[in-house]
N, C-alpha and C positions, 0 to 999 in steps of 0.2 A: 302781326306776322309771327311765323312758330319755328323755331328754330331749335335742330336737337344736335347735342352737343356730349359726346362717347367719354365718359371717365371712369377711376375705378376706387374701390376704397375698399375696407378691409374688415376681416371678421377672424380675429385669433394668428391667425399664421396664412391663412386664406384670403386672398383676392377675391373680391364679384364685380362685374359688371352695375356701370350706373349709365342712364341716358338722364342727360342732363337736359329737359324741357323747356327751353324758353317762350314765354308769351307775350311780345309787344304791345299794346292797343292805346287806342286815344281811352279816353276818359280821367276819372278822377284821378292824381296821383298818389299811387300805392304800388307796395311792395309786397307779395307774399311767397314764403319758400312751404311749398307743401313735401309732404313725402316722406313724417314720419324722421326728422331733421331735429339733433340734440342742439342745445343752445350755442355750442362753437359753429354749427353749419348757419343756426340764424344770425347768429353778428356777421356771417360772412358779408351781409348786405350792405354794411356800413363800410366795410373795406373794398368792396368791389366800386359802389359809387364813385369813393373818395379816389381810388387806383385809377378808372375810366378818364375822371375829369381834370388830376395831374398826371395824367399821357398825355394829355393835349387834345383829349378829345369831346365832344357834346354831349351831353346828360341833358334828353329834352325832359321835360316833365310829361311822364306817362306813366301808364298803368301795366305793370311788371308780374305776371304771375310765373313763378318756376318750378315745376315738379320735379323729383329725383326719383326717377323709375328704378325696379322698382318698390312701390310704394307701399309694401307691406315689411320691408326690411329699416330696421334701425341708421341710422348714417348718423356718426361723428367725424367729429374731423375738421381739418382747415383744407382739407385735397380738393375741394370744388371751387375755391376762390377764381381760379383758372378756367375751368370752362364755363363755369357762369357770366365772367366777362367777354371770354370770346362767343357766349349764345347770344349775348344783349348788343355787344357790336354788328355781331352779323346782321341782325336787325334793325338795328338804328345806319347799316348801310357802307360801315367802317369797313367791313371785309367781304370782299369780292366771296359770293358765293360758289361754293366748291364742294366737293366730295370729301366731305370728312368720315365716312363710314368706314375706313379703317385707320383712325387714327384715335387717341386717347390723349386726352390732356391732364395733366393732375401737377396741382401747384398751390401753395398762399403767396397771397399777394401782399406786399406793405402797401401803406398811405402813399407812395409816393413813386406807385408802380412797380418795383423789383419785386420778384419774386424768389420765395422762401423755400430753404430746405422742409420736406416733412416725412416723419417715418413711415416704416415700411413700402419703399418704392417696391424693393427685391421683389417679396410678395406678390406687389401687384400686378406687376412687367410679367411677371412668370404667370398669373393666370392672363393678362391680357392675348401673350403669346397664344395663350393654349384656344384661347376664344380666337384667334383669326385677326387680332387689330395687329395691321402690319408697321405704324409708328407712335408712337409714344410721343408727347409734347411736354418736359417737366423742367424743374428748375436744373439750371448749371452745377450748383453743388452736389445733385443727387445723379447724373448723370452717369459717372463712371461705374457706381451701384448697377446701373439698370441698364449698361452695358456687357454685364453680365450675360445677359437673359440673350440668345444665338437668334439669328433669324428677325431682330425684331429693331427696327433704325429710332437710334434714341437722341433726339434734339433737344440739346441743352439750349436755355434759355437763362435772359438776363433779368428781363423787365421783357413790362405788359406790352410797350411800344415796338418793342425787337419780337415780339412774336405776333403780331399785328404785319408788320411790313414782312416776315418771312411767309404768311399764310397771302401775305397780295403779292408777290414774288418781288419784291423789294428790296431784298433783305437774303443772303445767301448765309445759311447757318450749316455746318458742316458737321455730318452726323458722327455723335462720339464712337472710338471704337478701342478695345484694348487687349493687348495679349494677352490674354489668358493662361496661355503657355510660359512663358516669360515670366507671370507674375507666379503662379504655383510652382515653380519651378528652382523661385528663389529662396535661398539658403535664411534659416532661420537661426538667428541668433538669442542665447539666453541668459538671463541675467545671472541666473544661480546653474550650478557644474557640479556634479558631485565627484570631479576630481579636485574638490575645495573640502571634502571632507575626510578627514583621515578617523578611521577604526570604523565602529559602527559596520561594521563588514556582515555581520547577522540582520541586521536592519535593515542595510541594502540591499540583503540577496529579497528578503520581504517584500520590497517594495517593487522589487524587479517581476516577482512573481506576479503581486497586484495590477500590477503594469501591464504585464502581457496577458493576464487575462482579465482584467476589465474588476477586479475584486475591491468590495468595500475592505478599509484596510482603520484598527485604531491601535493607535501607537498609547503606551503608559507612560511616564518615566519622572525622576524625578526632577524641578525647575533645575535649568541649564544644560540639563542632557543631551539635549539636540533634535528635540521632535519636530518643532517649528521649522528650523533650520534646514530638516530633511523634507519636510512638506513640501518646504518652497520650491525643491528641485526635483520632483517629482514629475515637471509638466518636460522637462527636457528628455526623460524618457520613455514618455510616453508614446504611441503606435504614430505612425504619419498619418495624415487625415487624407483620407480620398477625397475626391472634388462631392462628391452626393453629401457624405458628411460636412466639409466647410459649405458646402449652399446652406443646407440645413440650420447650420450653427449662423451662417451670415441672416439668413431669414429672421429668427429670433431675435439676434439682436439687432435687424433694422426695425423692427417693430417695437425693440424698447429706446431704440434712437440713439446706439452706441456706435455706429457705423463714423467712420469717418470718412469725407469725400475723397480723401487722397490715400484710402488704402479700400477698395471697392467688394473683397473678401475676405475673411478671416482666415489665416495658415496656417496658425498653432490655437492646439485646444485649449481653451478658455481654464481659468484657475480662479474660480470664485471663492474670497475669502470674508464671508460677512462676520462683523462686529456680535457679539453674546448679547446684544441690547436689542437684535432683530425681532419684529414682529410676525407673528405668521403669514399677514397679508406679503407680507414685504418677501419671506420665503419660499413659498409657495403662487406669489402671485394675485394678484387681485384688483379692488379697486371698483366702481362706478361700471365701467368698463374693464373688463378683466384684463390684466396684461400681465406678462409671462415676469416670474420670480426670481429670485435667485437660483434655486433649482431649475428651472428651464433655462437660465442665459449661464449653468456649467454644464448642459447639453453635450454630451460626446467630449465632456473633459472632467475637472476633478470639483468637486464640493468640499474645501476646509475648511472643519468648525474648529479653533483655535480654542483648546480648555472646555469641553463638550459640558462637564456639569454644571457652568456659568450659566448656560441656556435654557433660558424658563421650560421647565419642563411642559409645558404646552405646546410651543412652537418645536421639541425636539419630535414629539410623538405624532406629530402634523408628516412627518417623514415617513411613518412606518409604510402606506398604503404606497407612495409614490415611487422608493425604493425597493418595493416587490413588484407594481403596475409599470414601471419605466414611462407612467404619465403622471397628468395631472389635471384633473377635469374640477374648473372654477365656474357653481350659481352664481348666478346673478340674476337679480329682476330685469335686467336688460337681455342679458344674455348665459347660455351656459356653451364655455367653450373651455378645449381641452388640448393642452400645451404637452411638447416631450419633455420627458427629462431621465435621460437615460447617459445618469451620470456616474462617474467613481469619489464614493463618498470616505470621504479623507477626515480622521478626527483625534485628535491628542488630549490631552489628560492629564492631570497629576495624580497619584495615589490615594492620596488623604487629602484634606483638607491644608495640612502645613507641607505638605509635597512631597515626606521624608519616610514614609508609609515603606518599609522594606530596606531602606537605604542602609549602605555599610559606610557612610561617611559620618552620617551625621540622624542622631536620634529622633524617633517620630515622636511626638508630643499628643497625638490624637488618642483619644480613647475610642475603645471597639465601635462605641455607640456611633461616635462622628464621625468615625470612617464609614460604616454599616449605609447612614444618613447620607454620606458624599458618594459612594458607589450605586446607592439606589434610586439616585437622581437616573441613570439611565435606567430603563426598565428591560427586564429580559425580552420583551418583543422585538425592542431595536437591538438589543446585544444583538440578538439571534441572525439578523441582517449584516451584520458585521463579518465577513468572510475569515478575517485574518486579526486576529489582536493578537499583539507584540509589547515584552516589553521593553523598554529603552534604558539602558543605564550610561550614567558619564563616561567617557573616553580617559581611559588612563594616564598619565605624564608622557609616558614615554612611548604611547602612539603621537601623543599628540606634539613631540619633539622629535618625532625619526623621519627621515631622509626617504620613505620609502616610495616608491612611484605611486599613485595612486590609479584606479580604472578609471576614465572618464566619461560621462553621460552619452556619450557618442557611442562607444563599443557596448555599455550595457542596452541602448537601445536600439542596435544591432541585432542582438537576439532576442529585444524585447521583438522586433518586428519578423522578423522567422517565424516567431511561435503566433503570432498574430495571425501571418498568411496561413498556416496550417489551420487555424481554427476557420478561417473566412474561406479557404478550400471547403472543409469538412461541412459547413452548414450553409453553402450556399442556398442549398434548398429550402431553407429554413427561415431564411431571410434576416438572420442573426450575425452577430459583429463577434462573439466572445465567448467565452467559456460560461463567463458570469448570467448569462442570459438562458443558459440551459432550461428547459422545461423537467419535468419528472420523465414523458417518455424518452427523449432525448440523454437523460443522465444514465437511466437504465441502456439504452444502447450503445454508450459512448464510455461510459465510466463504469464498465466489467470490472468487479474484482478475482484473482486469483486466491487458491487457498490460503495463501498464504499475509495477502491484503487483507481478505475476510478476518482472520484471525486479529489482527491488528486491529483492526476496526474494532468488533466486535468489545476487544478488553476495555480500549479507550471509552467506547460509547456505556460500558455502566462502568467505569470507576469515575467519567467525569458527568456522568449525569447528563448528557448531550440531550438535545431536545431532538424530532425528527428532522428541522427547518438546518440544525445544525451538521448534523449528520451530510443530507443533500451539499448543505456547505462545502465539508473536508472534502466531499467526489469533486465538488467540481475545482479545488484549488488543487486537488493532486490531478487532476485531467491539465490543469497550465502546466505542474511540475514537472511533468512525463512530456508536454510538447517541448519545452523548454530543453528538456533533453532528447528532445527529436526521435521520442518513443512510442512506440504506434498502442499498445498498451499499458495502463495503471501498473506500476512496480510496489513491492512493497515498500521500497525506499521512497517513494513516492508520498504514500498515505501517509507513511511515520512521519517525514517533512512536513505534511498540511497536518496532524494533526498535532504536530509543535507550535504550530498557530492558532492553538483553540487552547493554550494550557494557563491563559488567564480567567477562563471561565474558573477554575479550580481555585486560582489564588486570590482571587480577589472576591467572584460571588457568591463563589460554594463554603463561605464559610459556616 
C-alpha cells in the first residue's frame, strides 16, 4: 500500500516542499529511505521503529521502501521522523484514511514517542503557507513559532500517540494561536541606559548619528575609557524593528536554533558580540551544510568586535565583501547558499599595543615600529568601510562626580527614530532601510553639496588623503546629520560634523 505524507524542510532561509512516499508490501524485511537523504534522515529509521512500537503500536515485519520527493534535492534534517511514521501507520491501518493534501507534518521523534523541537519551523510554515497547505502538524515546543505564520492552523503535538488519535478524531487538539499585536506591542526593556553614563557627550552624539543612519562606527581609546561600556548600550538606541524586519531576524535565528518556545519573535535587534578567538566559519557561516554566522544572526542589528587587532587578521578581512554586499553567499559541495547580513558593524580598539598611544595620563612605551605593526593589523580596505572612527578618552573626575541629569536612551532614540522615518519615507522606492545603504546614483541625488559644502570637502579630501569609498562615506553620514536635524538639504555644518569622524585616518594611519 502507498501512502504520501506532505512535509517541509529547508535550504538556507528557504522552505521547499517534500512528499513523503511510503511503500508497504509483504516480502523480505527491509528498510530503505531513497531521495537523496544525509545520514541524520537515514537513522531516522531506527527512531521511527523504536517510536511506532512504544506507542503501543504493531511493527509487522515488512518490506518498507520511502521516497522524499523531490528526489533530486539534498534533505537533512530530523523534520521527517514525523510524517514518515504517520505514512507507515496509515498503512499498517493505525489511521483512518483521510485527506491529508493540505496538511504538513514535520517533527523528531524520541525512542519513546514524544516528539522534539527542531529548527527552522518559521521558515518552513511561511513557505508552507505560500504553497496552499492549510494545517501544519509539529511539535508543542515549536508551536507558538509557527503561529506566527497568519492563515495557517498550527497543531501542537506531544507524542506520536496524541497525533495518531487527533488525525482518527479521538483526540481534540486545539489549534495554537497568539497575539501578535499584544506581543510587538510590548515595551522592551534594557539592560545597559546611557543615562548610566556621565561625560563622553561627543561619543554619544556619534553613536546617535550611527544609530540613525545604519553607519559602521570604530571607537579608539585608551583601556578604561569606556568603549565597551558604550557598545553595550547602543542596542537601546537603536530604530524599532518593523514586524518585516523582526520575521526576518526571527527566520535566521530559528534556522540557527536560538528561538525560544515561549518568546515566538524577536523585538529587539540582536547584539552580536563574538570572542577575538572566532573562526571564519564560525563568522561568516558555514559548515557541511551551511548555516547562517555570526554576521547573519546580527542581521538588522549591531556586530561588536571587542579590541578589533586581536582578530586574526584573516577572519577580519572575511568581512570586507559582506559589509559592502549586505550578504553572504557560503560553497559548499552540498550546497551553495546565501544568507543576509545587513548589519551595523561596531568595533573598539586600543591605540598601541600598551593602550597609552596619545594618552595625557600616562606614557606610551611603544616604539613607532609596534604601533605602525598594531595599527596595520586593520587594513585600509576595511578602514575604508568604517563610516565613523572616533576617538574615546577617559571622563574626567569631576564629570564623573557631578549631579548632573544625564539624557537617557529613550529621548536619544526618539530622534534616532524621526530621522529613521525620513530615510524609510525617502527611499521607499528603493527598497532601502538607511542612509548607510546608499548606492552611488542615489548619493548623487540625495547628498547635493552647496558651495560651500563642496569647499569643505574638497580641503579635507587632499590634506587627509581620503580614498574615493571614503569620501562616499562622509555624504552619507552628513545625509543622517542633516536628517537628524530635520534638514531637507546637506549643510556645511553638516559635512564639517561627518568629516570629524574621519580625523583618525590622519592620526593614526597617515603617519
Amino acid at each position: 500500500m502507498l501512502s504520501i505524507v506532505k512535509s517541509m524542510s529547508i535550504q538556507g532561509l528557504e522552505g521547499f516542499l517534500v512528499d513523503v512516499q511510503v511503500d508497504v508490501s509483504s516480502g523480505m524485511p527491509n528498510w530503505e529511505v531513497v531521495g537523496l537523504p544525509d545520514i541524520s534522515v537515514r537513522e531516522s529509521k531506527e527512531r521511527v521503529r523504536t517510536a511506532i512500537k512504544n506507542s503501543g503500536f504493531e511493527f509487522p515485519s515488512r518490506r518498507i521502501i520511502i521516497n522524499l520527493a523531490p528526489a533530486n534535492t539534498k534533505k537533512e534534517g530530523s523534520f521527517f521522523d514525523l510524517p514518515i511514521a504517520i505514512g507507515i501507520l496509515i498503512d499498517f491501518e493505525e489511521i483512518d484514511v483521510q485527506d491529508l493534501s493540505n496538511t504538513a507534518f514535520i517533527g523528531e521523534l524520541s525512542l519513546d514517542g514524544k516528539i522534539n523541537h527542531v529548527n527552522g519551523i518559521l521558515p518552513m510554515c511561511i513557505e508552507a503557507r505560500k504553497l496552499g497547505i492549510k494545517r501544519v502538524v509539529l511539535p508543542m515546543d515549536d508551536a507558538k513559532e509557527a503561529a506566527i505564520v497568519e492563515n495557517l492552523e498550527v497543531i501542537g503535538v506531544e507524542s506520536l500517540k496524541d497525533t495518531v488519535k487527533f488525525l482518527n478524531n479521538e483526540k481534540i487538539i486545539t489549534p495554537t494561536i497568539i497575539n501578535l499585536k499584544d506581543i510587538t506591542n510590548s515595551k522592551i526593556n534594557y539592560a545597559f541606559d546611557f543615562s548610566d553614563v556621565k561625560g563622553q557627550e561627543n561619543i554619544k552624539r556619534a553613536l546617535e548619528v550611527a544609530a540613525a543612519g545604519g553607519h559602521n562606527i570604530l571607537m579608539v581609546g585608551t583601556p578604561g575609557s569606556g568603549k565597551t561600556m558604550l557598545a553595550r548600550r547602543i542596542p537601546s538606541i537603536l530604530p524599532d524593528l518593523t514586524f518585516e524586519e523582526a520575521l526576518e531576524i526571527t527566520k535566521i535565528h530559528s534556522v540557527a536554533g536560538l528561538i525560544s518556545k515561549d518568546i515566538p519573535i524577536l523585538l529587539n535587534r540582536p547584539f552580536r558580540s563574538p570572542h577575538h578567538t572566532i573562526t571564519s566559519n564560525s563568522l561568516i557561516g558555514g559548515g557541511r551544510i551551511p548555516k547562517p554566522g555570526e554576521i547573519s544572526l546580527a542581521h538588522f542589528g549591531v556586530l561588536f568586535l571587542d579590541e578589533l587587532p586581536e582578530f586574526n587578521k584573516s577572519v577580519l578581512e572575511v568581512l570586507r565583501g559582506p559589509l559592502e554586499d549586505r550578504e553572504v553567499t557560503i560553497s559548499r559541495v552540498n550546497a551553495s547558499l546565501t544568507y543576509p547580513c545587513n548589519f551595523m558593524f561596531v568595533a573598539s580598539m586600543n591605540p598601541c599595543p600598551c593602550g597609552f598611544y596619545g594618552s595625557k595620563e600616562k606614557e606610551c612605551t611603544c616604539s613607532n615600529e609596534a604601533i605602525s605593526r598594531y595599527m596595520n593589523k586593520i587594513s585600509g580596505p576595511l578602514l575604508d568601510r568604517i563610516d565613523i572612527q572616533i576617538e574615546v578618552t577617559p571622563v574626567k573626575y569631576q564629570k564623573l562626580n557631578s549631579n548632573e541629569k544625564i539624557e537617557s536612551s529613550d529621548k536619544i532614540k526618539s530622534r534616532v527614530n524621526e530621522a529613521r522615518k525620513l530615510q524609510l519615507e525617502r527611499y521607499k522606492e528603493y527598497e532601502i532601510f538607511s542612509n548607510s545603504e546608499l548606492t552611488p546614483k542615489l548619493i548623487e541625488k540625495y547628498c547635493k553639496l552647496d558651495i560651500y559644502s563642496e569647499n569643505i570637502m574638497k580641503n579635507a579630501f587632499e590634506k587627509l588623503g581620503l580614498s574615493a569609498r571614503a569620501y562616499t562615506r562622509i555624504l552619507k553620514v552628513a545625509r543622517t546629520i542633516a536628517d537628524l536635524d530635520n534638514k531637507e538639504h546637506i549643510e556645511a555644518k553638516h559635512i564639517a560634523e561627518a568629516i570629524q569622524y574621519r580625523s583618525l585616518d590622519r592620526k593614526y594611519w597617515k603617519n
